[in-house]
Backbone as CSV, one residue per row, in Angstrom:
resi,resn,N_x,N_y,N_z,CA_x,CA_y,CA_z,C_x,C_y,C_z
1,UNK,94.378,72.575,90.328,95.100,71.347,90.631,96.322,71.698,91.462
2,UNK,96.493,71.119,92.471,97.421,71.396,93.678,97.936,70.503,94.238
3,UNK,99.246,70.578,95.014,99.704,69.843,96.167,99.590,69.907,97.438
4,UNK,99.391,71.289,97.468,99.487,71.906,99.024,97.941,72.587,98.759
5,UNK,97.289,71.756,99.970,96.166,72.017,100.607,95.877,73.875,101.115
6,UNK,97.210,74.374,101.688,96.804,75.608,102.031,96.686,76.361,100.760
7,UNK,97.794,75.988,99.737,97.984,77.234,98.956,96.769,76.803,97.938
8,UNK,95.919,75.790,97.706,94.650,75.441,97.030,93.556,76.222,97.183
9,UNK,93.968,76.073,98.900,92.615,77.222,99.464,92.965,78.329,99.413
10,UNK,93.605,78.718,99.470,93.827,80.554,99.359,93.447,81.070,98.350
11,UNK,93.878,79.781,96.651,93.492,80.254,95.325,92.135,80.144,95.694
12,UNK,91.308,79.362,96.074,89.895,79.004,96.110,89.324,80.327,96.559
13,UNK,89.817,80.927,97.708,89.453,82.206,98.581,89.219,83.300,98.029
14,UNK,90.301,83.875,96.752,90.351,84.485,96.172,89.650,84.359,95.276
15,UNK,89.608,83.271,94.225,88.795,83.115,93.236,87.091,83.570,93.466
16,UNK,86.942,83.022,94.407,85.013,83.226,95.140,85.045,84.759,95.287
17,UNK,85.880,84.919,96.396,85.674,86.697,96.790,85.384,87.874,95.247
18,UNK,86.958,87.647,94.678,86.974,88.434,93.613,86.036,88.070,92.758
19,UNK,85.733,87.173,92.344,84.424,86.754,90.901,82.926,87.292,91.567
20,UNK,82.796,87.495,92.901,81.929,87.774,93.214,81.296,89.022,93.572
21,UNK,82.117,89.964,93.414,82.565,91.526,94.310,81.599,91.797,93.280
22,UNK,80.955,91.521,92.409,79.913,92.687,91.482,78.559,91.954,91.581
23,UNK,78.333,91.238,92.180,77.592,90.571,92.076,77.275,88.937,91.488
24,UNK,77.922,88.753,90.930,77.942,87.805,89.984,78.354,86.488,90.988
25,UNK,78.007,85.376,90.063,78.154,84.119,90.801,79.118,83.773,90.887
26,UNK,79.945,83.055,91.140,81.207,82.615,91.467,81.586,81.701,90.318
27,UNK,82.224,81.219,89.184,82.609,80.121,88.416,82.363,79.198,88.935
28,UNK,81.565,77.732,88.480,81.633,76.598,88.952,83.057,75.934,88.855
29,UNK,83.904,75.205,89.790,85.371,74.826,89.843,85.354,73.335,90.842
30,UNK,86.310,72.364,89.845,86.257,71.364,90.629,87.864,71.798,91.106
31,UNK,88.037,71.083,92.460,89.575,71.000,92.800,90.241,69.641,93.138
32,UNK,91.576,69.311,92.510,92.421,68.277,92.875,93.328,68.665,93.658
33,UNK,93.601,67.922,94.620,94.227,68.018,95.424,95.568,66.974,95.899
34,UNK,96.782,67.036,95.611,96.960,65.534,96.359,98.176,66.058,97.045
35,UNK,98.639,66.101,98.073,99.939,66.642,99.224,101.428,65.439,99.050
36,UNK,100.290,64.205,98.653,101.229,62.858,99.091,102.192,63.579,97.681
37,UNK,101.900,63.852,96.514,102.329,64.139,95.098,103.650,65.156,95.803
38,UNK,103.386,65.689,96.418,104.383,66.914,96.995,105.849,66.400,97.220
39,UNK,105.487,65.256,98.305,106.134,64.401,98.873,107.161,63.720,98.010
40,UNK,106.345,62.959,97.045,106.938,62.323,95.552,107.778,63.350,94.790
41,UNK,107.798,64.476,94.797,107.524,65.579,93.656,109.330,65.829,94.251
42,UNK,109.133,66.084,95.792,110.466,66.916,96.218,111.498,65.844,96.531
43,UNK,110.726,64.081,97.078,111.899,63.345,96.740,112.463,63.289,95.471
44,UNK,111.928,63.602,94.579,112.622,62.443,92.962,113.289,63.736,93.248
45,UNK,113.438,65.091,93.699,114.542,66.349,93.206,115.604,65.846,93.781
46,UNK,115.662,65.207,94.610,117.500,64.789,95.212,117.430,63.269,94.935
47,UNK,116.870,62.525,93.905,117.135,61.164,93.166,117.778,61.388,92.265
48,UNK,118.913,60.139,92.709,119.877,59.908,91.344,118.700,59.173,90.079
49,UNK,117.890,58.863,89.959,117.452,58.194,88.877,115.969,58.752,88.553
50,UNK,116.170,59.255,87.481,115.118,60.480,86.590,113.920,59.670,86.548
51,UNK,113.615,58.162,86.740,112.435,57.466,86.473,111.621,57.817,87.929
52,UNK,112.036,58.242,88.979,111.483,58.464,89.904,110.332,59.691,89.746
53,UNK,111.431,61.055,89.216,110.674,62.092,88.305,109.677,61.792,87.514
54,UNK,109.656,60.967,86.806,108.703,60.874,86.367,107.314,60.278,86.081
55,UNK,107.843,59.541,87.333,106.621,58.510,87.901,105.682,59.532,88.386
56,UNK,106.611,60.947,89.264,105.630,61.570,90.090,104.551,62.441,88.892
57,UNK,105.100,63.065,87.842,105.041,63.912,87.027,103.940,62.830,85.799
58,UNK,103.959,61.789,86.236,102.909,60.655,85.069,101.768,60.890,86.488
59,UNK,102.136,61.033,87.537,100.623,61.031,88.496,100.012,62.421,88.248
60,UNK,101.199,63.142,88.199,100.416,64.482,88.034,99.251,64.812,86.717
61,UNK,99.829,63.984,85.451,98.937,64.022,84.375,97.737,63.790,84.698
62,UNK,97.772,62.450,85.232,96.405,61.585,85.545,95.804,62.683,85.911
63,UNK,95.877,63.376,86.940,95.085,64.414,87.770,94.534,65.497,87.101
64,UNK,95.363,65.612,85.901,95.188,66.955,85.250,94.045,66.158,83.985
65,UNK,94.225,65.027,83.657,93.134,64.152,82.914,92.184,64.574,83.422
66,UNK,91.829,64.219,84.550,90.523,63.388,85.018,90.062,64.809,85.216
67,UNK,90.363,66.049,85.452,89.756,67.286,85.464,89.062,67.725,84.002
68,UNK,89.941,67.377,82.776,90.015,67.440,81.750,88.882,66.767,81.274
69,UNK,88.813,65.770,81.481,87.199,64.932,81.471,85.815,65.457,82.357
70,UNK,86.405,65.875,83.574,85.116,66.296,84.056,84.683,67.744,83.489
71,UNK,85.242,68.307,82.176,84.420,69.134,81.569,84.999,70.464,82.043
72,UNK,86.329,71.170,82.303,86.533,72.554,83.023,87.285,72.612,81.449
73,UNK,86.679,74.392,82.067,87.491,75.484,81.023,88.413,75.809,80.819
74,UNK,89.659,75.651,81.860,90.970,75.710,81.643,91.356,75.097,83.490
75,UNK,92.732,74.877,83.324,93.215,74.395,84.191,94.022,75.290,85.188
76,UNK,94.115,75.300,86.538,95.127,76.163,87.456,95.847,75.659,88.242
77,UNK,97.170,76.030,88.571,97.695,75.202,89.521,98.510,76.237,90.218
78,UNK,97.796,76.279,91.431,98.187,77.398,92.514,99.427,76.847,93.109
79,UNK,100.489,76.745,93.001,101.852,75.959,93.476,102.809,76.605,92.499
80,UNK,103.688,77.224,93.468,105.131,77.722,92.642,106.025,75.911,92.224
81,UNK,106.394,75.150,92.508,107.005,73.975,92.340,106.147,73.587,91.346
82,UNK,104.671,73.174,90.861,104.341,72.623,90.205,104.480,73.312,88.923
83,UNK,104.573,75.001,88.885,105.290,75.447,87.551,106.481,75.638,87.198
84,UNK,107.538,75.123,87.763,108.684,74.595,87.394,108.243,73.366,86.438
85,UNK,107.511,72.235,86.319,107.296,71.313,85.520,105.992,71.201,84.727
86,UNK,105.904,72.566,84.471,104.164,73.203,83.617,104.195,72.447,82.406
87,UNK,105.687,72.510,81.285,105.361,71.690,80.408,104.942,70.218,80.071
88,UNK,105.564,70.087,81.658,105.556,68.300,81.272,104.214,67.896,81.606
89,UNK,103.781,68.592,82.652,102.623,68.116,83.141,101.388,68.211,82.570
90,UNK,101.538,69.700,81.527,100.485,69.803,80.804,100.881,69.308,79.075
91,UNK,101.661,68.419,79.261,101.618,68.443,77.477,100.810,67.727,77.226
92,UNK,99.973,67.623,75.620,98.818,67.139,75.595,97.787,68.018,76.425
93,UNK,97.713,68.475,76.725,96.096,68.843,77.395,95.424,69.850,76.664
94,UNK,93.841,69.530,76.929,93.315,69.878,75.092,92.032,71.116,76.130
95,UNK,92.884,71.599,76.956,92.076,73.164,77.508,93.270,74.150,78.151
96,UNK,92.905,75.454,77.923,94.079,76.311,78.855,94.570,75.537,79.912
97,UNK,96.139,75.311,80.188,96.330,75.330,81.055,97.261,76.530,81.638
98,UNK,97.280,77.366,82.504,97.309,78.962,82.844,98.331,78.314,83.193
99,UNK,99.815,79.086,82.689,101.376,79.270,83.856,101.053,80.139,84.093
100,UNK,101.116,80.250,85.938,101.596,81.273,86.536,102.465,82.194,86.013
101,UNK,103.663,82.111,85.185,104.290,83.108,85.044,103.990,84.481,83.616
102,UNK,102.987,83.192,82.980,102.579,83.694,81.575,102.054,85.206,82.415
103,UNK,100.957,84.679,83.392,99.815,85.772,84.059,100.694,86.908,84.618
104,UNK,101.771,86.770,85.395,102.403,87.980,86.184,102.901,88.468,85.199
105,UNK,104.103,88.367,83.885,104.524,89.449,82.710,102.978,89.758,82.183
106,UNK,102.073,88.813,81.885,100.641,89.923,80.996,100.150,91.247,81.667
107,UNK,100.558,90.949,83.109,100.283,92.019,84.201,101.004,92.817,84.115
108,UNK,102.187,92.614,84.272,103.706,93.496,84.215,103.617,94.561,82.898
109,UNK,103.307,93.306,81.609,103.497,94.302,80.462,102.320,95.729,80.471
110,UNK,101.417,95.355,80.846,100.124,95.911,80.846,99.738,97.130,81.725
111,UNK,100.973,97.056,82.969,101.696,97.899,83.640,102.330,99.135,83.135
112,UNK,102.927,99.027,82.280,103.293,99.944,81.233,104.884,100.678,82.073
113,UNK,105.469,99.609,82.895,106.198,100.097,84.172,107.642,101.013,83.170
114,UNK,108.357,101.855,83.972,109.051,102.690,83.574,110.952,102.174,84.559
115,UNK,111.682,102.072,83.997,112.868,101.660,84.279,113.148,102.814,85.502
116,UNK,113.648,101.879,86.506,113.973,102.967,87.659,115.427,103.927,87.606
117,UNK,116.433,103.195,86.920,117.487,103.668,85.922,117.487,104.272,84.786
118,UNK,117.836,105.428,84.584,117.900,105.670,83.097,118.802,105.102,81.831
119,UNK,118.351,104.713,81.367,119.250,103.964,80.336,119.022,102.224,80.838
120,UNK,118.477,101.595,81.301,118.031,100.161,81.604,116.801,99.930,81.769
121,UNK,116.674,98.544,81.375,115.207,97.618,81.074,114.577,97.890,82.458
122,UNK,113.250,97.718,82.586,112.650,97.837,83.659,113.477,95.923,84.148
123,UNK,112.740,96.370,85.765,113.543,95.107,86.410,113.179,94.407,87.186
124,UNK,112.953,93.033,87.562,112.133,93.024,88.060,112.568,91.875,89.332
125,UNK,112.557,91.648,90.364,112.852,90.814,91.336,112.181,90.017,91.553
126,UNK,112.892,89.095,91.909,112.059,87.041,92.332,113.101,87.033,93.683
127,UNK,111.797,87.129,94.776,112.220,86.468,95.817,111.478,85.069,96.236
128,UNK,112.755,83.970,96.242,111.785,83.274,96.890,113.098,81.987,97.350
129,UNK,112.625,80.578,98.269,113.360,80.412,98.951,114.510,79.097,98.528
130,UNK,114.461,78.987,96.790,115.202,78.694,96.148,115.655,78.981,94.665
131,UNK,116.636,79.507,94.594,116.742,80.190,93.061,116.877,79.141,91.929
132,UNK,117.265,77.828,92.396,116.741,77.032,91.091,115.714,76.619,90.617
133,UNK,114.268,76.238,91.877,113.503,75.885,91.142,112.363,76.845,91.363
134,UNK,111.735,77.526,91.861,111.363,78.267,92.111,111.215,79.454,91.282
135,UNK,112.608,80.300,91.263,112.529,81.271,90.388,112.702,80.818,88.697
136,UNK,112.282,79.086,88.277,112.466,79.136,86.983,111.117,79.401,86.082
137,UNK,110.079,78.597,86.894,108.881,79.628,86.320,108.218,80.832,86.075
138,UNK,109.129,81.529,86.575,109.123,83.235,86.152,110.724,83.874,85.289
139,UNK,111.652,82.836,85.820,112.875,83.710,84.825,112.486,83.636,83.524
140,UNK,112.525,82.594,82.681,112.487,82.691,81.130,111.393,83.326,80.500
141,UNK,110.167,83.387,81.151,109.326,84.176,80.740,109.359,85.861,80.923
142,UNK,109.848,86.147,81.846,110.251,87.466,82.447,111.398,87.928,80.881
143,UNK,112.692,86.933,81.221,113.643,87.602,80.316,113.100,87.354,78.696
144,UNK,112.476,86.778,78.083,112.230,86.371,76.935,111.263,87.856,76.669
145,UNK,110.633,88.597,77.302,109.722,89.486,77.529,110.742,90.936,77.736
146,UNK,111.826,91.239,77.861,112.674,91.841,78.046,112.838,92.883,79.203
147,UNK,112.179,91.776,80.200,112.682,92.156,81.692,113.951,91.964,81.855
148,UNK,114.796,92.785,82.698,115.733,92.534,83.409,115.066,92.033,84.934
149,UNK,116.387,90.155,85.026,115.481,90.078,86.572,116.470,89.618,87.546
150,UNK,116.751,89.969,88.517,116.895,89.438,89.888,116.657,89.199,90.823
151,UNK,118.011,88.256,91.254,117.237,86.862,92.108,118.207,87.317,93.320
152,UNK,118.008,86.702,94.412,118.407,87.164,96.073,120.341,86.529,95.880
153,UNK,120.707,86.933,96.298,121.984,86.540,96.167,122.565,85.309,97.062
154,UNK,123.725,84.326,97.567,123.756,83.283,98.360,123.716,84.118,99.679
155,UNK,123.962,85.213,99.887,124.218,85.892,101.141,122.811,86.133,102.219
156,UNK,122.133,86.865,100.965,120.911,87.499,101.413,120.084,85.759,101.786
157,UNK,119.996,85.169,100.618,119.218,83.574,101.277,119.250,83.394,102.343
158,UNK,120.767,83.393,102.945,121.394,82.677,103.755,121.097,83.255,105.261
159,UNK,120.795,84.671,104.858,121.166,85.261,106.633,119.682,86.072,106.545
160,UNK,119.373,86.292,105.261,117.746,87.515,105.968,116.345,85.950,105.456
161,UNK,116.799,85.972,104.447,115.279,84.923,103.277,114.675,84.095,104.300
162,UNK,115.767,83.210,103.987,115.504,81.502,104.979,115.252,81.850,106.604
163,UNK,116.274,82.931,107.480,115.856,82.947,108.530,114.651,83.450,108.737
164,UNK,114.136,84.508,107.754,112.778,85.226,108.243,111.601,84.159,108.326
165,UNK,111.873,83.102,107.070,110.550,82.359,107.461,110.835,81.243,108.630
166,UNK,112.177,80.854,108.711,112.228,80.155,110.037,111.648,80.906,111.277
167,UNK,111.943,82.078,111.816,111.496,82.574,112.306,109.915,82.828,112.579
168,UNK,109.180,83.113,111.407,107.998,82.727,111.408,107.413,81.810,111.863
169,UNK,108.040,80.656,111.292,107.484,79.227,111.866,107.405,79.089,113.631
170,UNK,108.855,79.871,113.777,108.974,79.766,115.416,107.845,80.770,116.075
171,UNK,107.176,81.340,115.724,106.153,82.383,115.979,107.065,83.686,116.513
172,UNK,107.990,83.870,115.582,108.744,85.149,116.271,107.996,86.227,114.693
173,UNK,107.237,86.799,115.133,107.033,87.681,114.098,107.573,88.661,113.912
174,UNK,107.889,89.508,114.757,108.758,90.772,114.707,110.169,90.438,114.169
175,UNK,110.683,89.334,114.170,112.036,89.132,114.362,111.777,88.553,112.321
176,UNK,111.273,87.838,111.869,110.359,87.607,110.549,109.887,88.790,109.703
177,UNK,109.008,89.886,110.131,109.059,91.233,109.455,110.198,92.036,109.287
178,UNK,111.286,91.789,110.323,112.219,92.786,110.452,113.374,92.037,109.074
179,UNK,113.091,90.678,109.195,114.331,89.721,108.057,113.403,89.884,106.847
180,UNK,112.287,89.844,106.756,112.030,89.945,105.196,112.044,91.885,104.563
181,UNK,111.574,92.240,105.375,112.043,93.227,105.118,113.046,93.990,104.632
182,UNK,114.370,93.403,105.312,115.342,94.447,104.740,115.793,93.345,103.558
183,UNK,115.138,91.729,103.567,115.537,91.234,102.581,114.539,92.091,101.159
184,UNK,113.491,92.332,101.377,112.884,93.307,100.199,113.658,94.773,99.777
185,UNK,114.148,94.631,101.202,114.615,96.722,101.020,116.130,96.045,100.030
186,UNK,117.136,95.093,100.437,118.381,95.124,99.781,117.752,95.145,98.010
187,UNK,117.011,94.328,97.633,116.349,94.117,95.867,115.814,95.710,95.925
188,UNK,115.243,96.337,96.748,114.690,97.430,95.813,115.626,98.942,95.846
189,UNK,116.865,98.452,96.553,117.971,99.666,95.963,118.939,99.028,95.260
190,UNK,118.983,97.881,94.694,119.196,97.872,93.504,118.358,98.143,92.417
191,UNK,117.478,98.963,92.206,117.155,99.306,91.195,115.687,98.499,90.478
192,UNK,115.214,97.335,91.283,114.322,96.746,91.252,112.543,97.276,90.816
193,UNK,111.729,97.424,89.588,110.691,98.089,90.357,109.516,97.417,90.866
194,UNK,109.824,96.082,90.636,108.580,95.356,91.859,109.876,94.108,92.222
195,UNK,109.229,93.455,92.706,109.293,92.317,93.575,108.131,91.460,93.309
196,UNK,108.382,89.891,92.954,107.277,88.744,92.830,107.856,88.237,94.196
197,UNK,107.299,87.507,94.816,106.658,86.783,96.078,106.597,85.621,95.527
198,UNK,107.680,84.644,95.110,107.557,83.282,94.568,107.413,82.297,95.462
199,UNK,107.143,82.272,96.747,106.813,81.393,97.502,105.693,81.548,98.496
200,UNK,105.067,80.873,98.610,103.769,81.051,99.849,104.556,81.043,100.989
201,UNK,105.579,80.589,101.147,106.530,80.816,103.069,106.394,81.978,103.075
202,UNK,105.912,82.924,102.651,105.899,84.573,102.593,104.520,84.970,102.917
203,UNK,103.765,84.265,102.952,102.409,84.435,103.347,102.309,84.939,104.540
204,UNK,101.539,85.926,104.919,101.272,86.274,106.316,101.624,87.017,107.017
205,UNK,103.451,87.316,106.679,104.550,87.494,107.369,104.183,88.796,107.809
206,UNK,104.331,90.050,106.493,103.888,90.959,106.492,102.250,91.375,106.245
207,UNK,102.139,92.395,107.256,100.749,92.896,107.272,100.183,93.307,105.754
208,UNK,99.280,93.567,105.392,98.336,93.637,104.022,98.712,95.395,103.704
209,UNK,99.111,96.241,105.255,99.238,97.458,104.450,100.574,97.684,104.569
210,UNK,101.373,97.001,104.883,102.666,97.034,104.634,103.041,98.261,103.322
211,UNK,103.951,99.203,103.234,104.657,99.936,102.223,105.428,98.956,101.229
212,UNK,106.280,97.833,101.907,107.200,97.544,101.562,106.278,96.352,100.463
213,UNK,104.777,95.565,101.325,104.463,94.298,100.518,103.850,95.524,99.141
214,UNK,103.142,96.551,99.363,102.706,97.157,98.150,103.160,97.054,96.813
215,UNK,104.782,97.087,97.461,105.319,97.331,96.253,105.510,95.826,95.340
216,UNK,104.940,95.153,96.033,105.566,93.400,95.610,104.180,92.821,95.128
217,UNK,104.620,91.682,94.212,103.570,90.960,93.853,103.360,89.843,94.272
218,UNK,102.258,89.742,94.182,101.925,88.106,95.120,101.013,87.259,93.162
219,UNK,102.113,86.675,92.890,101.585,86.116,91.457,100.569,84.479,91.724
220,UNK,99.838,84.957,92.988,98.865,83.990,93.147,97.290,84.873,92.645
221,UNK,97.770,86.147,92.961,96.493,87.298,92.112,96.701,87.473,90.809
222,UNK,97.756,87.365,90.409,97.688,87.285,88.919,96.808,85.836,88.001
223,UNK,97.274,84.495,88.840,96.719,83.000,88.404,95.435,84.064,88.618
224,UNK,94.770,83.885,89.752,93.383,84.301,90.175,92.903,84.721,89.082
225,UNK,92.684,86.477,88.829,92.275,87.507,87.685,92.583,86.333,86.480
226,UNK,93.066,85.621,86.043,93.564,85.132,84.361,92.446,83.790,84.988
227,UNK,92.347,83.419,85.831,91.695,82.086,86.091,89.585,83.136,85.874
228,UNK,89.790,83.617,86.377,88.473,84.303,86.355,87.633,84.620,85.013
229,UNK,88.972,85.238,84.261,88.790,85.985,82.844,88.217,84.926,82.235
230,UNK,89.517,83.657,81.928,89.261,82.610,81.068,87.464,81.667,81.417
231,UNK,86.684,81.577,82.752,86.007,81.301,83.292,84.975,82.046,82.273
232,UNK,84.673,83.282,82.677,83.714,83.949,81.714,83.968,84.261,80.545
233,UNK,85.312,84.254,80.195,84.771,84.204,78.586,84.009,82.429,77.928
234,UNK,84.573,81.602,78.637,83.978,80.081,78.152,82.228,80.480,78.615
235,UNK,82.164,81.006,79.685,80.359,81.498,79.677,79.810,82.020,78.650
236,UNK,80.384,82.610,78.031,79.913,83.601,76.731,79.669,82.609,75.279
237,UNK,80.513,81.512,75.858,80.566,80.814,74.325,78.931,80.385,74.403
238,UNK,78.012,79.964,72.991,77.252,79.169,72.546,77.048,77.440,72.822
C-alpha cells in the first residue's frame, strides 16, 4: 500500500526479482496505490486544524481495509512518510502490518555490529531530507533497541542533503554524487557504523558499487526480505 507510484514499483521490483532468484514463484500481491493521498497527507502537515489529518489518515484505512478483505498475508507500505503514521493507519488491522523500521533494527540486531568507538553503543545514522518526519520511523525503534542514532545536522541539510538532490533533479549528477557524498563521509567520521537511506530522493544518485552506498542501508530491502519471509511462511500454513 503506497502513495508514490515510483517507490511502489521499486518495492514490486524487488519483491519479484528476490522471491524468485531460486526458482520459486513470486508471492501472489495485490497493490494500492493512491498519489492524490500524498497530496492530502503533506497538506494536512502545514494545517492548522488536525481534522484535515485525519480525514487523510481515515482514507488511508479504507485502503488498508479493502486489502484486508481481499485476503493478503500481511500488509507493506513502501513509503518513508506513510511510516511516520504506521500506528494510526494500521490500528485495528487483523494481519501483519510490517513497519519499516521494525525490519531495518531485526537486520541491524542480527548484524551482530560492533561499536566503532570503544566504550559506546553501536551507532547508527538516518539520513534523510527531513529530521522530523522522516527520521521518526526509525528513531524510537532504533533507540528503544539500544542504538545510538544520528541525524544530519541544520548545516549539513542545508548546504550538502537538500542541494545534492536538487541537483539531481537538475540532471547535474556529478555535482549530486559529489554533495551526497561528503554528506555520507561527514556521519561516518563521526563514528557512525552504517547509514539508513530514509528517503527515496536518494535513489539513483549514487552508482550500485559505490564504497560509500555499501556501507548504507537502503531500508526498502529490509520491508522487501520481511515482506517475502512473512509471504511463505502463510504458504506453509494448512
Amino acid at each position: 500500500m503506497g502513495i508514490s507510484a515510483s517507490s511502489s514499483l521499486r518495492f514490486l521490483q524487488k519483491l519479484v526479482h528476490w522471491s524468485t532468484r531460486d526458482g520459486e514463484e513470486a508471492p501472489p500481491f495485490l497493490v494500492c496505490n493512491d498519489p492524490l493521498l500524498k497530496k492530502e497527507l503533506m497538506s494536512s502537515q502545514n494545517s492548522q486544524r488536525p481534522s484535515d489529518c485525519n480525514t487523510a489518515l481515515g482514507k488511508l484505512r479504507l485502503r488498508r481495509l479493502l486489502l484486508e478483505k481481499s485476503g493478503v498475508c500481511c500488509i507493506a507500505m513502501p513509503c518513508n512518510t506513510l511510516h511516520a503514521y504506521h500506528d494510526e493507519i494500521s490500528q485495528g488491522c487483523s494481519v501483519p502490518s510490517l513497519h519499516i523500521g521494525d525490519c531495518v533494527v531485526k537486520e541491524l540486531k542480527s548484524a551482530n555490529l560492533k561499536p566503532v568507538e570503544y566504550g559506546s553503543n553501536v551507532c547508527v545514522g538516518i539520513l534523510c531530507t527531513d529530521n522530523t518526519l522522516n527520521a521518526k520511523c526509525y528513531l524510537n525503534k532504533l533507540e528503544s533497541q539500544g542504538f545510538e542514532v544520528l541525524l544530519p545536522d541544520k548545516a549539513s541539510l542545508e548546504h550538502t542533503v537538500l542541494p545534492a538532490i536538487g541537483a539531481f533533479r537538475r540532471g547535474d549528477m556529478e555535482g549530486a554524487r559529489n554533495l551526497l557524498r561528503i554528506s555520507l563521509q561527514v556521519m561516518f567520521v563521526r563514528a557512525v557504523n552504517t547509514i539508513i537511506l530514509a528517503s527515496d530522493d536518494f535513489v539513483g544518485i549514487l552508482p550500485d558499487d559505490d564504497p560509500l552506498l555499501k556501507k548504507c542501508i537502503d531500508p526498502m530491502d529490509a520491508l522487501v526480505r520481511e515482506t517475502i519471509m512473512c509471504a511463505r511462511t502463510d504458504s506453509l500454513r494448512p
